[in-house]
C-alpha positions as MATLAB code, in Angstrom:
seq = 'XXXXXXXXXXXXXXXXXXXXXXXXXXXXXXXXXXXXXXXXXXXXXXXXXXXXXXXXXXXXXXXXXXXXXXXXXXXXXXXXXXXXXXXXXXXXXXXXXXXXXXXXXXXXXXXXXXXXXXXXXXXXXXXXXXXXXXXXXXXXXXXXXXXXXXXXX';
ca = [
      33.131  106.551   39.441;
      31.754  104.503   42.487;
      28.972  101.696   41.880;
      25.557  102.936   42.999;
      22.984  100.925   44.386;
      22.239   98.317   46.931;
      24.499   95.923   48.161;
      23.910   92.160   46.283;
      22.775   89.178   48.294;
      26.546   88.017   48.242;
      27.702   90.840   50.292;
      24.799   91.206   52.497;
      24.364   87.417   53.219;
      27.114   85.392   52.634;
      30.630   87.783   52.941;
      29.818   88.570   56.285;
      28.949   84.937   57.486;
      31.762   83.201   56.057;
      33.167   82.521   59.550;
      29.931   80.477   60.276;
      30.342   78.392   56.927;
      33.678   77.487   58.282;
      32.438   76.307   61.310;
      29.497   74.995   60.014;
      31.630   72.989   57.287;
      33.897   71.805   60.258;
      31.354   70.258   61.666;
      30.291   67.930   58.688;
      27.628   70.078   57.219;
      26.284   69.723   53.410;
      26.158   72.432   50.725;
      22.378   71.810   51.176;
      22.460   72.733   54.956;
      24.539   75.869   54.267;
      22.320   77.155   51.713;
      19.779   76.548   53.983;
      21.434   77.917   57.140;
      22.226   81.271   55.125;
      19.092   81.443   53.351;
      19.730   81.657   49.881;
      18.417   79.204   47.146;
      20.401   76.178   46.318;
      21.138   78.102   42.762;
      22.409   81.066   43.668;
      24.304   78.717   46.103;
      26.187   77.176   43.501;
      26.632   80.412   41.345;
      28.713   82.397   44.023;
      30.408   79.129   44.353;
      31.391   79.012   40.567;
      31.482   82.531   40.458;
      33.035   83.792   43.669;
      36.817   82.384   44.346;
      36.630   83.747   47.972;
      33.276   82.094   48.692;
      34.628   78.224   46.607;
      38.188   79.116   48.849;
      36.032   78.958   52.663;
      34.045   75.985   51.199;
      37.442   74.228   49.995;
      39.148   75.304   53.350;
      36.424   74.046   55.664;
      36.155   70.230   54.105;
      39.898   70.427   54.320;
      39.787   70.928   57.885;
      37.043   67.988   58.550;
      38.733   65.537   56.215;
      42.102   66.300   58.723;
      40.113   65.628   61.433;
      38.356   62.395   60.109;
      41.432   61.008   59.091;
      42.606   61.279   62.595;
      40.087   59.773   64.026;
      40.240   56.684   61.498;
      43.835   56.457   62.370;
      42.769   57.099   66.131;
      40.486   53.860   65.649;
      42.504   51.994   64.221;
      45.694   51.853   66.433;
      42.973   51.692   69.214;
      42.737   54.250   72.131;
      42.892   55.211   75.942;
      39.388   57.099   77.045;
      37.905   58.187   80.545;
      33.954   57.546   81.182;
      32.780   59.686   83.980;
      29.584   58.498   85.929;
      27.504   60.912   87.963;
      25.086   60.004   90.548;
      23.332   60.607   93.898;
      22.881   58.800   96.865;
      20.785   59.355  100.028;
      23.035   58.833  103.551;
      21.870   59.346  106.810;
      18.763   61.500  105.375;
      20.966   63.559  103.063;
      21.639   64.007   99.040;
      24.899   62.665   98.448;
      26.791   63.416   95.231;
      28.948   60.964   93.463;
      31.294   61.315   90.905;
      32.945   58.033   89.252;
      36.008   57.706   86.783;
      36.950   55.020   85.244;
      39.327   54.397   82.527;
      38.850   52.553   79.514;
      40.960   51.066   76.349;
      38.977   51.367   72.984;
      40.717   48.070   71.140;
      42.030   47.843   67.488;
      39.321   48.334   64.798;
      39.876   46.100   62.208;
      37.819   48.034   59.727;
      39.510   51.236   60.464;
      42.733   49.105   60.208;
      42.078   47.239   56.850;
      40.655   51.262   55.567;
      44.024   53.156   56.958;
      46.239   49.927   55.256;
      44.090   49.944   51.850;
      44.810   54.305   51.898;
      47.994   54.802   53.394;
      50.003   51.556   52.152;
      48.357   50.287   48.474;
      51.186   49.084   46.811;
      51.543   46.495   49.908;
      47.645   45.855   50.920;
      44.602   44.660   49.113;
      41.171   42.685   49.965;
      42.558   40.273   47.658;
      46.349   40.103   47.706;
      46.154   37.708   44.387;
      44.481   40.518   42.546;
      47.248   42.952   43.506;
      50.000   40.011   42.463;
      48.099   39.863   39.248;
      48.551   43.603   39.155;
      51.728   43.766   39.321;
      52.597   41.060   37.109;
      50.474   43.367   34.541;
      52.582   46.200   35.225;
      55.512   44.545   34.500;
      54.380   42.786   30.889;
      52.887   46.749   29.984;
      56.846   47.797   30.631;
      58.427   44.987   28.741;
      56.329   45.654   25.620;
      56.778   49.501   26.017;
      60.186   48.925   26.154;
      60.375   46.614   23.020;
      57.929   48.883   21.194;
      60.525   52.092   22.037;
      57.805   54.079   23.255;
];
């Protein structure tokens, strides 16, 4: 037998949207601002999330997709970059509106933050803030094995 009724908030509201969370998510936005943008309360927000695997999947998808880009624009900044900067502007000559259009290439250097960030992420074992504290570390690591081994874990 067929449900009966009206069609729940979920359906109604959300299902057919979920291409706009995506984007929305893509472009950094908070649970807060999609609640908001699909106006629903921040509860029943998180209850299709708990509730709903299709609704938690778009929300999972769509940070995935912004963390891929950020981390390619950290990496971007760090190794430094090649960009054009495009000026626009109008002069008068011989009593008539001349447009201009100026291009210039620039180089965005090496950020060291973005470099010390990508290092700290992408190569741990190798990079620290303090490289004593990750000797020290190591030299933990090792004593931890030795006594596991003698204690025949």
């Amino acid at each position: 037998m067929a449900k009966r009724g009206r069609k729940s908030v979920y359906d109604t509201l959300i299902k057919p949207r979920f291409d706009e969370v995506l984007e929305w998510l893509r472009n950094g936005a908070t649970d807060r601002q999609i609640y908001e943008n699909l106006g629903i309360k921040k509860d029943a927000f998180y209850k299709y999330k708990r509730e709903k695997s299709e609704f938690s999947e778009i929300l999972q998808k769509g940070r995935q997709s912004l963390v891929v880009q950020l981390r390619g624009a950290l990496v971007k900044k760090a190794l430094g970059f090649q960009y054009s900067e495009i000026k626009k502007y109008t002069k008068i000559e011989n009593g008539k509106s001349v447009q201009y259009i100026e291009e210039t290439k620039k180089n965005a250097l090496p950020d060291v933050a973005a470099i010390n960030l990508c290092l700290k992420n992408y190569d741990p074992d190798n990079w620290a803030n303090d490289p004593q504290q990750l000797r020290l570390k190591e030299k933990e690591l090792e004593l931890r094995r030795e006594i596991a081994e003698k204690d025949e874990w």
